[in-house]
N, C-alpha and C positions, 0 to 999 in steps of 0.2 A: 470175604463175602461177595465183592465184587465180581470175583471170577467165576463162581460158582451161579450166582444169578446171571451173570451173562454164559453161562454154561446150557441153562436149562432155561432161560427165557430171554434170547436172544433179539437184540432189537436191530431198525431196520439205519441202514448207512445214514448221513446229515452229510452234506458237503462230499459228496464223491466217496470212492471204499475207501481211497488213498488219505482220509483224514483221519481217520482214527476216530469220528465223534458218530456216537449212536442215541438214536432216539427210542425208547421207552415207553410204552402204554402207561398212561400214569393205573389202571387198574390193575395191572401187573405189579406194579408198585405196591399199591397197597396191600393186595394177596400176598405177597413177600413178607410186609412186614404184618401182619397181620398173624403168618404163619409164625413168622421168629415170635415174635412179642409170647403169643400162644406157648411157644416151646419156654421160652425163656419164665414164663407164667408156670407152670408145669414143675419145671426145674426147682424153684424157689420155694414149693408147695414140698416138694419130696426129700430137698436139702432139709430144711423146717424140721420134718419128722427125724430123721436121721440122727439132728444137733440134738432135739428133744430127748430123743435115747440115750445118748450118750453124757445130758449133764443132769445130775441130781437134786440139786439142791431146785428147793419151788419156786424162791423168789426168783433164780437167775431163770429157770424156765417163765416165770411170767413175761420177763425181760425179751427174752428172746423170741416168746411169744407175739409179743406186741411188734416187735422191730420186724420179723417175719410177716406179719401182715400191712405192715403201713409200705416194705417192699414191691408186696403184691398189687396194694391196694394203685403204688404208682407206678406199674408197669400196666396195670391195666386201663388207670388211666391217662394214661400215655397215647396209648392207641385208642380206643372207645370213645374218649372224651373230645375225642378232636373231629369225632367223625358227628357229630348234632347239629 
């Protein structure tokens, strides 16, 4: 992930080129994870549907039901929660 955000949002030298240490817009920061979180939120909403098709029985669907949302519930506030 590292390489990729330093790929597409490239920060400026700290201490000369020759040190290897880069400094970061913390708003680019947040846009990053904002964006994974979002995907990662996404992801867990569509796996959700997918399990639900595939297992029958209601109780274990309620089951899986609940555990899929209290997932959601803290991936979003993860990110959301922090920002008030």
């Amino acid at each position: 992930m590292i390489v990729l955000f330093h790929r597409f949002i490239s920060g400026r030298p700290l201490g000369g080129r020759d040190s290897g240490l880069l400094d970061y817009s913390s708003s680019y920061l947040v846009l990053f994870m904002q964006v994974l979180t979002a995907v990662f939120s996404s992801l867990f909403l569509m796996i959700s549907v997918v399990v639900l098709y595939l297992v029958y029985p209601a109780g274990a669907r309620l089951g899986i039901i609940g555990a899929f949302t209290v997932i959601f519930s803290l991936s979003y506030d993860l990110l959301w929660g922090q920002q008030k």
